[in-house]
C-alpha positions, 0 to 999 in steps of 0.5 A: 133513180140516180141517187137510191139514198135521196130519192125524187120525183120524177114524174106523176100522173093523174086521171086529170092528165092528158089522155088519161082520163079513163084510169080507175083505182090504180089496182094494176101494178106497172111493168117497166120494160124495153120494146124495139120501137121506142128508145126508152124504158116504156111503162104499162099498165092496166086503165084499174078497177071500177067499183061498180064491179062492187055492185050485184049485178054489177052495174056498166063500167065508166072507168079503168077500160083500157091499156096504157103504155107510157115514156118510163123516164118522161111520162109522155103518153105514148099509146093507149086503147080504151072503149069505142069504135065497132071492131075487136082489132085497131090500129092507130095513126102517128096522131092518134096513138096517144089521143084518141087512142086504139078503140075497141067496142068490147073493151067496156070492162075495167082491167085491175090485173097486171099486165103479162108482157111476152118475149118470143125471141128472147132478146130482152125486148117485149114483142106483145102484151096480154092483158084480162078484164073483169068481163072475162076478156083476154086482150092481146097487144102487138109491139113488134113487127114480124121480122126473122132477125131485128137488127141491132140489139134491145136498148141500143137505141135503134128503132125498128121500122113497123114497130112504133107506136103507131104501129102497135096493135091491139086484138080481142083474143078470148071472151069467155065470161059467159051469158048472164048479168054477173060474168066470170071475172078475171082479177090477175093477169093470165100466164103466157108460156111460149111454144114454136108454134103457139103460145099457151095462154092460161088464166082462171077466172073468179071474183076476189072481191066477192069471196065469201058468200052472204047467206039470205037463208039459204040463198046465195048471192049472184058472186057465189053463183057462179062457176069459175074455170081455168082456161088453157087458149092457143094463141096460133097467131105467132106472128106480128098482125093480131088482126087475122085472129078471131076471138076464141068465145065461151057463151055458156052461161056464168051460172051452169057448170057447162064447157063451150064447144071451143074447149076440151072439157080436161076436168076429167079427161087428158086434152087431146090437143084439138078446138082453141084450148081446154078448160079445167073446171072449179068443181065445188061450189062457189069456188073461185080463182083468187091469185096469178097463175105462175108456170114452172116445170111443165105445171101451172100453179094458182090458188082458189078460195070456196066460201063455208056456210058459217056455223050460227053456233060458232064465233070463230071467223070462217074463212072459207077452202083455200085450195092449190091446183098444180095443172099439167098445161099441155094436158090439163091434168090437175091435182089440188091441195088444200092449204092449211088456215084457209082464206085467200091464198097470195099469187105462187112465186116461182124461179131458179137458184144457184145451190150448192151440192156435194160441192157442186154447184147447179140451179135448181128451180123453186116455188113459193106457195104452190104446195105439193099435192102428191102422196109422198110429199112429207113436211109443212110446205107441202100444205101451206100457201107460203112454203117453200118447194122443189117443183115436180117435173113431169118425165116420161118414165119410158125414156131410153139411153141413146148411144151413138158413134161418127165415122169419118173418111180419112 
């Protein structure tokens, strides 16, 4: 925007426009970012919602499958991938990155969550995407070819060899809705942390849309049927070519309370590093995740609503267990805390500040909505899905001073 007091239009894009036609409700929240590839600022987002997820059992999807990636200045269409073809990798040609696109056969769910774009080498540009579906499909998309030292810096204008559009590729990572007519859901977008060896993908599953039980007698709905997970997956694959990978499945069924045997069961037992990952399960009954899981200090923070039986008797609206699950993500060990009013708590925003203390000045990080589930915190932000807290960062308590000297030849 050159002028922030007289805005204008730059651009706008329809599901009439060119190559655009697969958009749905436009539920996933555009990411500006810079990739190696391209010369300008790109955009990406998610193909949206298709409200024949509102159905129970849903009904198949006709929109919002698929991932776009566009021209932040232009709006020209640079990249999509969308249902088709038979594989659960593609790639594309310098015609086709735009048209016809990457087509994938499993990519038959709408994809309302944001997208979670990933920087391993930390020079300011993007190197792969992931991205979830209601289906429970975890989809992860290269942007950058494997190269130990780039060239040039990110945004300087120079395009990387193997890292165009055309060269963008995109891959099934995880398929972990589950048997069943009605799958485990992914809303929000998985949360990526990243390791020397692995990247660490964490997700948790539920229906926002259906979160409160309708009650037929005792009878519940297909939505309050089934049983929701966090899901911790190991991205071993940290290199550029995502179609050596093979997608990491959970064929439970939606509706048992069961942990495939791709994953450690850490519901109630430390993970111990072995399978794909591990899962941490929603125990109580119609539980589900309702908000983006956010990583800080070693712990991953992310809210769940469990629908009440409303009382006949009362005319206060129930809006059901609004819980706060702080989880230890290499280990799964989870602790929860119930907020205060109940509902549908917002996504945990979290960060680092500059604060002054005793005159010094250090940052320090923070977190909004997370709650505290620990014994000694004390105050109203301990249980509130808006307040406002120090995180508590894990530190091994058998942690010894080193000392230590040099000698050098004279």
């Amino acid at each position: 925007m050159s002028d922030p007091l007289v805005p204008k239009l730059l651009w706008k894009k329809t599901n009439a426009s060119a190559g655009l036609s697969e958009l749905g409700q436009t539920w996933s929240q555009p990411t500006v970012v810079r990739v190696r590839g391209y010369v300008n600022p790109v955009l990406i987002f998610g193909g949206g919602y298709d409200p024949n997820q509102d159905s129970e059992p849903p009904s198949a999807d006709t929109m919002g499958r698929g991932i776009f990636i566009l021209d932040a200045v232009t709006g020209g269409l640079l990249w999509r991938a969308g249902p088709g073809g038979s594989a659960s990798t593609c790639t594309v040609t310098a015609a086709t990155a735009s048209t016809t696109g990457c087509q994938l056969q499993k990519m038959v769910y709408s994809i309302p969550a944001d997208i979670t774009p990933v920087d391993r080498d930390f020079d300011g540009c993007i190197d792969r995407i992931y991205a979830s579906d209601t289906g429970g499909n975890i989809w992860r998309v290269d942007l950058q070819a494997k190269v130990t030292t780039p060239s040039g810096k990110c945004g300087d204008g120079i395009v990387l060899a193997g890292s165009e559009p055309k060269d963008w590729q995109a891959t099934l990572l995880a398929e972990v809705g589950g048997t069943g007519a009605t799958k485990r859901k992914f809303f929000f977008p998985p949360d990526v942390v990243t390791t020397k060896t692995f990247d660490v993908v964490l997700a948790t599953t539920g229906d926002r849309e259906h979160p409160l039980r309708t009650v037929s007698g005792t009878t519940p709905t297909n939505a309050y049927a089934i049983f929701n997970k966090f899901y911790m997956i190991k991205d071993t694959n940290v290199g550029g070519d995502g179609s050596v990978w093979t997608s990491v499945t959970d064929t439970t069924s939606s509706t048992a309370n069961l942990v495939d045997a791709n994953f450690f069961d850490a519901t109630s037992s430390p993970y111990d590093g072995t399978l794909k990952g591990f899962t941490v399960k929603l125990g109580n009954t119609g539980e589900k995740g309702v908000n983006a899981p956010a990583t800080i200090g070693g712990f991953t923070f992310f809210g769940t609503n469990q629908p009440v039986v409303p009382d006949a008797a009362s005319c206060e609206p129930n809006l059901g267990t609004a819980r706060g699950y702080r989880v230890n993500f290499l280990t799964g060990e989870a602790k929860t805390v119930i907020f205060d009013g109940g509902g549908l708590p917002p996504s945990p925003v979290t960060g680092l500040v500059e604060v002054t203390i005793n005159g010094e000045k250090r940052v320090v990080p923070f977190i909004i909505g997370g709650g505290n589930p620990d014994a000694d915190c004390v105050g109203p932000d301990c249980d509130s899905a808006l307040g406002g807290l120090k995180p508590s960062i894990p530190i091994k308590g058998d942690r010894r001073r080193t000392f230590w000297y040099q000698e050098r030849d004279k």
